[in-house]
ROSEVEX-483107 format. One record per atom (N, C-alpha, C): residue in three letters; x, y, z. Coordinates in pm, whole numbers, padded with zeros to 5 digits, always signed. Example, Ala and Ser with C-alpha at 12.3 -4.5 7.8 and 13.67 -1.06 7.14 Angstrom:
! residues 2
ala+01319-00569+00780/ala+01230-00450+00780/ala+01320-00330+00780/ser+01285-00225+00708/ser+01367-00106+00714/ser+01290+00003+00787/
! end
This chain:
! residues 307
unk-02227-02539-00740/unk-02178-02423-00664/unk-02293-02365-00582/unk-02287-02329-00449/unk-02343-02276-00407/unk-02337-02176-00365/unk-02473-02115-00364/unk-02495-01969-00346/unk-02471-01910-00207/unk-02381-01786-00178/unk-02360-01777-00046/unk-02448-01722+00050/unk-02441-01703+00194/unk-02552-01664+00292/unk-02545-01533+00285/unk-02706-01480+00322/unk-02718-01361+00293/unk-02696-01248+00362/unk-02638-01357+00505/unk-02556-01301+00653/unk-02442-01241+00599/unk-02391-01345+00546/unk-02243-01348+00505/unk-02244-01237+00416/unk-02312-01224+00279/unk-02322-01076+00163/unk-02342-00939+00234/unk-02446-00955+00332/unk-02468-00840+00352/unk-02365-00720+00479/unk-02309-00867+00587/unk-02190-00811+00600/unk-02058-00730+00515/unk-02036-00834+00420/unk-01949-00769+00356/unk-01961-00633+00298/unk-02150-00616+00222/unk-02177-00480+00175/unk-02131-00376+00270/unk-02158-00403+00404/unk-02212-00342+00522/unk-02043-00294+00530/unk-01957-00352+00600/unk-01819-00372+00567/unk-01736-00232+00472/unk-01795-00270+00306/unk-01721-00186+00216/unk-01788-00062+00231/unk-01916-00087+00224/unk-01960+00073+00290/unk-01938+00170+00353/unk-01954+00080+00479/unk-01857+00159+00631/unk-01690+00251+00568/unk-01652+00137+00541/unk-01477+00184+00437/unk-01493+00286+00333/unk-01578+00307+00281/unk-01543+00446+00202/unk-01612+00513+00301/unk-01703+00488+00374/unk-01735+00623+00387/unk-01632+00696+00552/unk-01595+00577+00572/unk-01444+00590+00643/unk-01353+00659+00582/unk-01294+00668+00451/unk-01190+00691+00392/unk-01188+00843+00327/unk-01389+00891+00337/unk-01416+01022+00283/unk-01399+01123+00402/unk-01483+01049+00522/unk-01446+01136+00639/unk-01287+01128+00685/unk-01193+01045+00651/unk-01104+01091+00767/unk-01010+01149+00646/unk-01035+01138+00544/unk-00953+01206+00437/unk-01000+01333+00466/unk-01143+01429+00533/unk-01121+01601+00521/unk-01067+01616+00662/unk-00983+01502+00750/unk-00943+01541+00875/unk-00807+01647+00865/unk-00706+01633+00755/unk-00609+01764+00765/unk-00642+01883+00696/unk-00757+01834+00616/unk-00834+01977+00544/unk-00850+02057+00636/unk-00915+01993+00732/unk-00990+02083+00836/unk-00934+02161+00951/unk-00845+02067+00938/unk-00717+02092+01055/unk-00640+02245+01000/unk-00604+02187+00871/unk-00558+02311+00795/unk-00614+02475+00815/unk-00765+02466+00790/unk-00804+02556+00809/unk-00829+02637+00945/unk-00857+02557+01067/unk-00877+02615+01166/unk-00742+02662+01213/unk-00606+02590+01197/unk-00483+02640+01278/unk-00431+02728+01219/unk-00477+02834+01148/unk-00459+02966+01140/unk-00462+03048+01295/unk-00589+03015+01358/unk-00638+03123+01453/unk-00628+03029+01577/unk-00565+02943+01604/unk-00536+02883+01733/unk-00378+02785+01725/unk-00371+02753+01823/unk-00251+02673+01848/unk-00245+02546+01853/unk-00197+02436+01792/unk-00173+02291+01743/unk-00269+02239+01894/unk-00201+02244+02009/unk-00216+02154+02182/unk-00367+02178+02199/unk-00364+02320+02182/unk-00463+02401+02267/unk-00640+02351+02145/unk-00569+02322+02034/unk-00680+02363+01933/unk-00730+02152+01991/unk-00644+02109+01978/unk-00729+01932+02040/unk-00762+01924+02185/unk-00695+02019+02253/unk-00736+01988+02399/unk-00916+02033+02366/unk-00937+02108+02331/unk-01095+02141+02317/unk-01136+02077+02237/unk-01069+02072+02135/unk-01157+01946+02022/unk-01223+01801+02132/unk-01097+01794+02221/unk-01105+01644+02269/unk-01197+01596+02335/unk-01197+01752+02437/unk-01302+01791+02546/unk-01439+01797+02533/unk-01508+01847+02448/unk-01608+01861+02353/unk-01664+01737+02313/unk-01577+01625+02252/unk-01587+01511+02185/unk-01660+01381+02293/unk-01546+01398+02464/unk-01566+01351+02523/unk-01721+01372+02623/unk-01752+01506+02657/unk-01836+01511+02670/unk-01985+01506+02595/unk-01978+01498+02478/unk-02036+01460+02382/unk-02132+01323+02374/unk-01992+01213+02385/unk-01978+01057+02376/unk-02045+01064+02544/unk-02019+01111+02643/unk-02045+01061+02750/unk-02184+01069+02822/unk-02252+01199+02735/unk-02364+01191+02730/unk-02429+01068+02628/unk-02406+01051+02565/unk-02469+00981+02426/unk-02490+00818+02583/unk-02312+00788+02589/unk-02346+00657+02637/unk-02412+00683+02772/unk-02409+00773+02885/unk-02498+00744+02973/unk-02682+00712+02912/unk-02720+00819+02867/unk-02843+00777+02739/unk-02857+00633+02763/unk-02752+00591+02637/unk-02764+00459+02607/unk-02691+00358+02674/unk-02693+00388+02848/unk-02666+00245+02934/unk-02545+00206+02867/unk-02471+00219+02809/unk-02368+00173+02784/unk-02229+00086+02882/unk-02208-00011+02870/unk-02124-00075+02982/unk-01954-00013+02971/unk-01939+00003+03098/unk-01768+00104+03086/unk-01692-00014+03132/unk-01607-00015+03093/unk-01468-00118+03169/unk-01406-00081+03288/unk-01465-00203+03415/unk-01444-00167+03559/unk-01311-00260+03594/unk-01263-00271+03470/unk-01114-00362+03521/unk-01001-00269+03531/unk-00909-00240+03634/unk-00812-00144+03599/unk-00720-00119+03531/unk-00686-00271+03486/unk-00590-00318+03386/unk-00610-00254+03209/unk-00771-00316+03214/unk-00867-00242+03074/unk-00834-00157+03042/unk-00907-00062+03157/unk-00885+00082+03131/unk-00772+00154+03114/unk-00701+00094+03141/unk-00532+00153+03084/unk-00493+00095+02970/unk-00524-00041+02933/unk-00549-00019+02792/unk-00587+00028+02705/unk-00714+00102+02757/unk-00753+00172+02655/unk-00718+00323+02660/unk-00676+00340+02762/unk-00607+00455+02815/unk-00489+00512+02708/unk-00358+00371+02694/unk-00260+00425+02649/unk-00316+00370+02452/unk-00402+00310+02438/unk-00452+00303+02292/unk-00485+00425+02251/unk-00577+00490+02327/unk-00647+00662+02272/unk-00530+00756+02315/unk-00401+00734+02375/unk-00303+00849+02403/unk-00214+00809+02263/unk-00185+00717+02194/unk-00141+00692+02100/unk-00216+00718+01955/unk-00342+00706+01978/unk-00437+00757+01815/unk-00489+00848+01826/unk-00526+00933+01922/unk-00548+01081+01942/unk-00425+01130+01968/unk-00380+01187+02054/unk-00301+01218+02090/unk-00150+01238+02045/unk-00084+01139+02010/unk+00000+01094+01948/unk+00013+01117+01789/unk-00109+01050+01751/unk-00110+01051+01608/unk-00172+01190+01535/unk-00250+01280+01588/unk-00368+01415+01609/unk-00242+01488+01635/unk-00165+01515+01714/unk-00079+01574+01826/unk+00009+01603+01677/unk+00122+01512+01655/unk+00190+01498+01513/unk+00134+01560+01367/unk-00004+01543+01354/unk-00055+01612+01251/unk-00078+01731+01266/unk-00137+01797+01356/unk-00178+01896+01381/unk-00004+01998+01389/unk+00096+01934+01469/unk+00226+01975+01446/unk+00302+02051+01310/unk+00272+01955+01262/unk+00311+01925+01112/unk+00240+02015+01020/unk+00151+02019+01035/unk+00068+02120+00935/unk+00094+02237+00963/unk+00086+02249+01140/unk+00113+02425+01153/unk+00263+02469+01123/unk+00335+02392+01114/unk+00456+02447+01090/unk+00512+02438+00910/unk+00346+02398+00866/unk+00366+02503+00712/unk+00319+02312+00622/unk+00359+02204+00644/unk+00320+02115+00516/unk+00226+02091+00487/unk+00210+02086+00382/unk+00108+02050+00268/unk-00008+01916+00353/unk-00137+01935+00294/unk-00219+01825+00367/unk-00197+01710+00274/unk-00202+01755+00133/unk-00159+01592+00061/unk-00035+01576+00075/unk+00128+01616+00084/unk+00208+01538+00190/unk+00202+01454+00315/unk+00105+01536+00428/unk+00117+01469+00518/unk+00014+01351+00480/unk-00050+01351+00429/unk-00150+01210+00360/unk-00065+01098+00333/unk+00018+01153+00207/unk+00134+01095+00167/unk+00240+01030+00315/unk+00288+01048+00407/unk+00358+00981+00488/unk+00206+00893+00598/unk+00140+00971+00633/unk+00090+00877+00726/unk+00076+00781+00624/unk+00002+00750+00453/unk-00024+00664+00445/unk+00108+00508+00371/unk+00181+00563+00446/unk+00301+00419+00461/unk+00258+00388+00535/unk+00159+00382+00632/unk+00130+00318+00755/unk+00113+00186+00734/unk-00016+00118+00589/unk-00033-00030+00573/unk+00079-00135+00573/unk+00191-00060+00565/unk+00288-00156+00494/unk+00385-00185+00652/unk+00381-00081+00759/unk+00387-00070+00886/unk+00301-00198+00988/unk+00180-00190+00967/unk+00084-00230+01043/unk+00112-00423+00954/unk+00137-00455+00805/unk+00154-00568+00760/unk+00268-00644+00849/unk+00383-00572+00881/unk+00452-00601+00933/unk+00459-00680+01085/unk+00380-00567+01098/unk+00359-00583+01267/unk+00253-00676+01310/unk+00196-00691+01231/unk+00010-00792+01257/unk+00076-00970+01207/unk+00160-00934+01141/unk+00223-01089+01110/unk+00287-01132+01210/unk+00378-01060+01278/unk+00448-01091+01449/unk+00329-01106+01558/unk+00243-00953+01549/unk+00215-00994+01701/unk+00031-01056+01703/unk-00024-01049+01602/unk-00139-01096+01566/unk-00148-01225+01534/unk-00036-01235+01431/unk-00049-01373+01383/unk-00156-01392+01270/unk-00232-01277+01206/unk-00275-01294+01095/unk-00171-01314+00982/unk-00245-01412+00880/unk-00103-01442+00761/unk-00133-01368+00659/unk-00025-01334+00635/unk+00000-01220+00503/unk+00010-01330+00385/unk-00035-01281+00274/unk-00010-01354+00172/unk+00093-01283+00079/unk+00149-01402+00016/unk+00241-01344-00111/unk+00220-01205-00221/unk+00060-01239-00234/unk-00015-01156-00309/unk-00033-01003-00233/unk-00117-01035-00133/unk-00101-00916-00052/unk+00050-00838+00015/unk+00115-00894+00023/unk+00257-00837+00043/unk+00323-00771-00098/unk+00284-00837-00196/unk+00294-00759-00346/unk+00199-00631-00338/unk+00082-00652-00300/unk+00015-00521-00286/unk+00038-00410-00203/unk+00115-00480-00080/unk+00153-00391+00037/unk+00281-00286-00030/unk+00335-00364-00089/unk+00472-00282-00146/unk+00445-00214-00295/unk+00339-00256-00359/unk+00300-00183-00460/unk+00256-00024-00415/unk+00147-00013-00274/unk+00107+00094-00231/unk+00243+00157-00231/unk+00330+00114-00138/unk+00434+00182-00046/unk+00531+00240-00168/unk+00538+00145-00297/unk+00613+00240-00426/unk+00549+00363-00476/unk+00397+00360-00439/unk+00333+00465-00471/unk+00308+00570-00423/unk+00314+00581-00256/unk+00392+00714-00161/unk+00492+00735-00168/unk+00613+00669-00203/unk+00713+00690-00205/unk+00718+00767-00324/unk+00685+00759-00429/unk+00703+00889-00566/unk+00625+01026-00505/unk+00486+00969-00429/unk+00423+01107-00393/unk+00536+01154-00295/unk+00584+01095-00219/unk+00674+01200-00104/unk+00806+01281-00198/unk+00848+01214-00309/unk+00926+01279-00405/unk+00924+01399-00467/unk+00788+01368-00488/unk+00745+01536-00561/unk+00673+01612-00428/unk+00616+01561-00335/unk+00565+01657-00247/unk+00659+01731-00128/unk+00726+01644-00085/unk+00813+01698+00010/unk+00937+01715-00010/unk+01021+01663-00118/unk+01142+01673-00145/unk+01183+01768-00240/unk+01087+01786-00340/unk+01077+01925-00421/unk+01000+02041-00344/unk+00979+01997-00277/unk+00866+02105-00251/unk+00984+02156-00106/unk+01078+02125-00081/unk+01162+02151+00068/unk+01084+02168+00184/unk+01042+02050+00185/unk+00981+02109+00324/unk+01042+02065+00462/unk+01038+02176+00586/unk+01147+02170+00661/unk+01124+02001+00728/unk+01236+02003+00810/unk+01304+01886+00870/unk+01161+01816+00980/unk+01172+01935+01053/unk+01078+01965+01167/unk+00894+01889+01143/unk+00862+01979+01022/unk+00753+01960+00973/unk+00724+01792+00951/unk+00799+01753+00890/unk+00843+01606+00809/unk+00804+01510+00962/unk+00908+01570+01075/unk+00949+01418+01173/unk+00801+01457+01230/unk+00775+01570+01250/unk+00619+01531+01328/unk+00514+01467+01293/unk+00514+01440+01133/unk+00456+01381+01043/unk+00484+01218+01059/unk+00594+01207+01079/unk+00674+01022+01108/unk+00584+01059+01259/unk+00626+01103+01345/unk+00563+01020+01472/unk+00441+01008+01448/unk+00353+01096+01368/unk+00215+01073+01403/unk+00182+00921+01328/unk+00275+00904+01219/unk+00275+00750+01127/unk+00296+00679+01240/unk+00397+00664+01306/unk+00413+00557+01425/unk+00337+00584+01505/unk+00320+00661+01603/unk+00206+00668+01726/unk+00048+00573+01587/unk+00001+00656+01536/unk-00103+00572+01463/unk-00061+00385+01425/unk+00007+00385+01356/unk+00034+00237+01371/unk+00084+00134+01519/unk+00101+00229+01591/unk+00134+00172+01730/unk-00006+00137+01799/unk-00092+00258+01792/unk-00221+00256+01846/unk-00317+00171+01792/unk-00303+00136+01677/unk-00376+00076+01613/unk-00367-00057+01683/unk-00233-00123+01679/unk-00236-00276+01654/unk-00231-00279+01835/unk-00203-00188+01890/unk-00241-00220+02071/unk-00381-00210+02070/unk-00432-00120+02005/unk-00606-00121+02046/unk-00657-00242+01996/unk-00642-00311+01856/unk-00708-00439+01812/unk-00664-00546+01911/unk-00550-00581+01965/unk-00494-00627+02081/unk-00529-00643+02196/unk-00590-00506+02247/unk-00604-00533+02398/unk-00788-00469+02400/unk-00769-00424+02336/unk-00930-00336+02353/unk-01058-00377+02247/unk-01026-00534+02215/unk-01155-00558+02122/unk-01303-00535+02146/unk-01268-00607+02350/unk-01403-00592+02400/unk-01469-00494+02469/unk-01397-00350+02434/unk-01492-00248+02523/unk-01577-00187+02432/unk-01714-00160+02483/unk-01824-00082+02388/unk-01719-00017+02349/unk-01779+00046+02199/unk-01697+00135+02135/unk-01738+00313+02194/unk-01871+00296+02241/unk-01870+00455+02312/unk-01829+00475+02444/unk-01798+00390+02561/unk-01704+00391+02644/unk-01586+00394+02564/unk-01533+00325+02516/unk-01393+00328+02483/unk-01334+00466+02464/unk-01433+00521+02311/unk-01376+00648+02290/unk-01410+00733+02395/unk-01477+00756+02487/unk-01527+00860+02557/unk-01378+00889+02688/unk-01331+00766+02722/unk-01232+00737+02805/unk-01071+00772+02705/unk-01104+00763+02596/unk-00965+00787+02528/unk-00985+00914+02498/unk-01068+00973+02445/unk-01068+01129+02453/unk-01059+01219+02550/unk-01109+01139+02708/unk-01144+01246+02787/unk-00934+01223+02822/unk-00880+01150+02823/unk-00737+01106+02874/unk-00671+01200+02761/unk-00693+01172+02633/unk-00640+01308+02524/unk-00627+01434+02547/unk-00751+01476+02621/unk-00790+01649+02629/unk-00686+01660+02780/unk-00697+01572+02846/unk-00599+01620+02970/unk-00441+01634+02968/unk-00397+01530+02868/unk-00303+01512+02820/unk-00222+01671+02721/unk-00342+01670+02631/unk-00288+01834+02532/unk-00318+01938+02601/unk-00441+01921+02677/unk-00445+02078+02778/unk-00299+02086+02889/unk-00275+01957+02931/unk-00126+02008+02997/unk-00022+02074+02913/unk-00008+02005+02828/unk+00110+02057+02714/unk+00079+02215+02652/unk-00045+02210+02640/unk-00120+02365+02580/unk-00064+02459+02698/unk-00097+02439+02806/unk-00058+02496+02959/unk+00117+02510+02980/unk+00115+02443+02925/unk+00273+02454+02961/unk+00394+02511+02819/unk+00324+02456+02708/unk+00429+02509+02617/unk+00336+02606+02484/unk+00235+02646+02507/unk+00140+02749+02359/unk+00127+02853+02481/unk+00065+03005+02400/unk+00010+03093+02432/unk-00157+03070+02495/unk-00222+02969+02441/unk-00321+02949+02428/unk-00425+03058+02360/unk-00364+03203+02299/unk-00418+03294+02223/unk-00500+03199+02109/unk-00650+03266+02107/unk-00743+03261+02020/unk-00778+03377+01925/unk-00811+03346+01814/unk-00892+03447+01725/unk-01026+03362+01645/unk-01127+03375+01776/unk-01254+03311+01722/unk-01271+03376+01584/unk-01325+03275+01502/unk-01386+03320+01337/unk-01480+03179+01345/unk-01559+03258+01232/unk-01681+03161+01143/unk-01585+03036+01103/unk-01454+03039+01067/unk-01401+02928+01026/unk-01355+02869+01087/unk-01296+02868+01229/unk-01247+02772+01343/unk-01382+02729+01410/unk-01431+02787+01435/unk-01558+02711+01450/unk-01610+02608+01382/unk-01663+02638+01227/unk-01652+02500+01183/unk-01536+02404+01189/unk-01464+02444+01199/unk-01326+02358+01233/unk-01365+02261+01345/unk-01403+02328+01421/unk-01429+02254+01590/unk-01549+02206+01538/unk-01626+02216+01527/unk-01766+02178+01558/unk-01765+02019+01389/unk-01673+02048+01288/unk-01647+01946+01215/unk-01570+01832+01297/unk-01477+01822+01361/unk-01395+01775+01395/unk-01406+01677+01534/unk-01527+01805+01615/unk-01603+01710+01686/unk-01648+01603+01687/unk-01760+01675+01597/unk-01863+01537+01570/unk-01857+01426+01421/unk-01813+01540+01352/unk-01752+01409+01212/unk-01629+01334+01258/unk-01539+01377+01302/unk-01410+01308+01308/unk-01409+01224+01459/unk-01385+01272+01514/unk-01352+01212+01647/unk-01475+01195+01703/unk-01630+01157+01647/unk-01703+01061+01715/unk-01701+00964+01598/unk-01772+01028+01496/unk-01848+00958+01405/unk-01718+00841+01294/unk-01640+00925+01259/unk-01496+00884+01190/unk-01422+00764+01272/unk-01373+00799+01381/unk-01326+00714+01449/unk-01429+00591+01546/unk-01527+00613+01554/unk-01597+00494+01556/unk-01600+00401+01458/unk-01608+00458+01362/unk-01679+00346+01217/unk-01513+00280+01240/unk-01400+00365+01231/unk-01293+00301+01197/unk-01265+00190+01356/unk-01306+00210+01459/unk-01313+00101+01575/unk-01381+00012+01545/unk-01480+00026+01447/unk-01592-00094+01450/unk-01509-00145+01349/unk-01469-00110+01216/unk-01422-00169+01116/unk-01339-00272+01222/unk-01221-00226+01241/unk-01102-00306+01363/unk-01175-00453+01404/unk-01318-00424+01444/unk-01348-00555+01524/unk-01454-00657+01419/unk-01451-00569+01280/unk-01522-00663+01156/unk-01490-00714+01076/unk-01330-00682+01074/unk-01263-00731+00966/unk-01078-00741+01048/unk-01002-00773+00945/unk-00861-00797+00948/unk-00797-00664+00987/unk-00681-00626+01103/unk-00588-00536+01087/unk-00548-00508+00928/unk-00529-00594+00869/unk-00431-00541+00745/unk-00553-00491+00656/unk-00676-00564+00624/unk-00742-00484+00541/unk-00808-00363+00574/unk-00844-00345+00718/unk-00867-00219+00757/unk-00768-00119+00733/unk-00631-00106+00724/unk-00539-00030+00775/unk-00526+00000+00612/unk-00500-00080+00511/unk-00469-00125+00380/unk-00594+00016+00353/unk-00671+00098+00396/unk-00761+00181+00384/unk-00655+00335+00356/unk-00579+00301+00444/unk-00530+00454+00455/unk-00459+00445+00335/unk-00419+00380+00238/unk-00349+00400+00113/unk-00484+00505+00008/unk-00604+00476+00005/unk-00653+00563+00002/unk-00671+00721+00029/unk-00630+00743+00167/unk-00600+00865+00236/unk-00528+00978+00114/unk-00412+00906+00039/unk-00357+01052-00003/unk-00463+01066-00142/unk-00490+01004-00208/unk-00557+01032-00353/unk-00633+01164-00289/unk-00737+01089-00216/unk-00852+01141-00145/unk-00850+01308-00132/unk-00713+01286+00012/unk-00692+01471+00044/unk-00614+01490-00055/unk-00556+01476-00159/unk-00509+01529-00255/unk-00610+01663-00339/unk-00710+01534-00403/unk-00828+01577-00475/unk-00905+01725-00402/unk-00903+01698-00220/unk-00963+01760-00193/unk-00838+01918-00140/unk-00736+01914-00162/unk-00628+01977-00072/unk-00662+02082-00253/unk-00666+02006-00362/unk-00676+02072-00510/unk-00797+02140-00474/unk-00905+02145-00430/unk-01041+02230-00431/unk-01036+02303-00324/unk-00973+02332-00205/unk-00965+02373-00050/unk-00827+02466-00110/unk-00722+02429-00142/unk-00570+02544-00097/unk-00527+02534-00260/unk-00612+02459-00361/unk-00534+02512-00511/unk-00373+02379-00495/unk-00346+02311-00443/unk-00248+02203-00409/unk-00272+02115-00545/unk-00156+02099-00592/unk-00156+02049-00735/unk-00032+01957-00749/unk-00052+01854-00802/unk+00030+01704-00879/unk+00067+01699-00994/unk+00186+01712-01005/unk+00272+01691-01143/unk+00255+01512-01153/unk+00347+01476-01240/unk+00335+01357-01342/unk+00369+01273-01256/unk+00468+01284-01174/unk+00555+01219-01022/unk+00438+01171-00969/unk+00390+01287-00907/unk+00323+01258-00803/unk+00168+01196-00836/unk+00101+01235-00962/unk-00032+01161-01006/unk-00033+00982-01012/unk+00116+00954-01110/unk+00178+00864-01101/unk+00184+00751-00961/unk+00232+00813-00864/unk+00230+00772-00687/unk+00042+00742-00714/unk+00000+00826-00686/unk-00146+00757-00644/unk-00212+00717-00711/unk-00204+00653-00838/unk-00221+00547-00933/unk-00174+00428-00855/unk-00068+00423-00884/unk-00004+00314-00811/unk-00043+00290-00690/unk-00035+00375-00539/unk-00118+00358-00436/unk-00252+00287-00388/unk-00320+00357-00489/unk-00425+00279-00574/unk-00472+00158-00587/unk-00412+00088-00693/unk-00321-00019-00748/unk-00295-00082-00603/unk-00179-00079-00548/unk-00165-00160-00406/unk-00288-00177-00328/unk-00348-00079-00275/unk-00484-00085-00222/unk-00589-00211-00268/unk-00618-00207-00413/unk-00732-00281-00470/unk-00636-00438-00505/unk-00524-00435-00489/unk-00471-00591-00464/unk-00512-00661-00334/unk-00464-00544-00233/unk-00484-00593-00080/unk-00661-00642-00079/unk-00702-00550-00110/unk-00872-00551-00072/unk-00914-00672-00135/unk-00903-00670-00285/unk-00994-00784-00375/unk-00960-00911-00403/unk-00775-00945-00323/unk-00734-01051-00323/unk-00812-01159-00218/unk-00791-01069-00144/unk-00852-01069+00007/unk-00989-01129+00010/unk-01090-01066-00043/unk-01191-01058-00052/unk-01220-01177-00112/unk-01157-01217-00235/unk-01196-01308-00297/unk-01168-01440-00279/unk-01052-01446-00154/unk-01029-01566-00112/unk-01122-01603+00018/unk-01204-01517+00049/unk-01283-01528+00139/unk-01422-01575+00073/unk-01435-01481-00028/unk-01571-01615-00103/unk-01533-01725-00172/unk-01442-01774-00206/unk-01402-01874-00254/unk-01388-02009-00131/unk-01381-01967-00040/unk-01403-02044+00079/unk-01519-02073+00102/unk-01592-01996+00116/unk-01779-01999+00124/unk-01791-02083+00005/unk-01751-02108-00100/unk-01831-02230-00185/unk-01763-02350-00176/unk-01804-02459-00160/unk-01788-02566-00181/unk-01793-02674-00337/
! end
């Protein structure tokens, strides 16, 4: 048996690394959200997040020479990729929360997303799902499904709240598998800099046309913004673009089953948000689906490396 390359190990470290520490940052993304949309409005509160973000990134890549996509075709790819995972998917959460649900609910629906994205990556990718991993895919998906039982169905939460929560699941799984699709090859700080700056124009119209745009600056929307900036929508969503182009749609995505444990734990230390037997139950199991997808995966990939 031979011993594998140390290219090959240290990617993979490099890889699982990136993934939690993916899964810690974008798990305090409705925490945070939570807290700032007290004192601003859902449109108005990302049009500046976006704005901020983009000018941010656009300094960074002029800096660093960074190459932009001079194809026109590109750039609308990546155009309608960042109007679908900002926008779309941000747009829906941010919805959803202000009109009162819980952050480990909405955890709980976006993260049916893996079992979404399995679907869809077997049609239009053409990566193969395995037996095993499709057992894991539906193991997760039994395990949101108890959390949405006790979180949103006991808990009544309105109609409204719920569907903005589904689009942001679809816009995110839509965006996803168009961006791995069409946008593998743009730097990742052009990319985002062009999908954010298209975001902020996008919610500042809507802010303009349907919010007050009334503010009540505080110490806590501020960190709101200034978290959200630079942890989430540079730093968060890069790692998760780079993941996209280091590994598989399904095992990247197979991440967000993680998502609800995560803001659960943290929704319990932030708003006092608490899990009966139902719902602890769900992210066990979630869990469980997750570490099938990942280590099946994984292990059929070193098992290939030996001869």
């Amino acid at each position: 048996m031979k011993s594998y390359p140390k290219q090959s190990i240290s990617s993979d470290t490099l890889v699982i690394v990136a993934s939690v520490l993916f899964v810690l940052l974008w798990s305090t993304g409705h925490i945070i959200s939570k807290v700032g949309l007290p004192f601003i409005e859902p449109f108005y509160f990302l049009s500046i997040r976006f704005s901020l973000s983009a000018l941010l990134l656009a300094i960074i890549s002029v800096v660093c020479r960074v190459k932009w996509p001079s194809d026109r075709k590109q750039i609308l790819h990546v155009v309608v990729a960042g109007i679908l995972l900002h926008s779309g998917y941000l747009g829906g959460v941010f919805i959803s929360l202000y009109l009162g649900l819980s952050a480990g609910a909405l955890a709980v629906i976006t993260g049916i997303q893996p079992i979404l994205v399995a679907v869809a990556i077997s049609c239009v990718l053409n990566e193969h799902v395995t037996q095993r991993q499709w057992f894991g895919l539906v193991l997760g998906f039994l395990g949101v499904t108890l959390l949405v039982g006790e979180r949103i169905i006991v808990a009544g939460t309105t109609i409204s709240a719920v569907f903005a929560a589904v689009v942001a699941l679809f816009a995110l799984t839509t965006g996803t598998i168009y961006q791995k699709t069409h946008c593998s090859n743009v730097d990742i700080r052009s990319l985002s800099t062009i999908q954010l700056l298209a975001s902020a124009i996008l919610c500042g119209a809507i802010a303009f046309l349907y919010e007050s745009r009334e503010v009540e600056w505080t110490g806590m929307l501020l960190f709101a913004i200034t978290w959200q900036v630079i942890i989430l929508s540079i730093f968060a969503f890069s790692l998760f673009s780079w993941l996209l182009r280091m590994d598989e749609a399904l095992r990247v995505n197979s991440l967000f089953y993680l998502m609800p444990p995560a803001t659960a734990i943290m929704g319990y230390f932030f708003f006092g948000e608490t899990l009966g037997i139902l719902g602890f139950s769900g992210l066990i199991i979630a869990m469980g689906g997750f570490l099938v997808v990942f280590h099946f995966k994984n292990s059929m990939i070193k098992s290939n490396n030996v001869s």
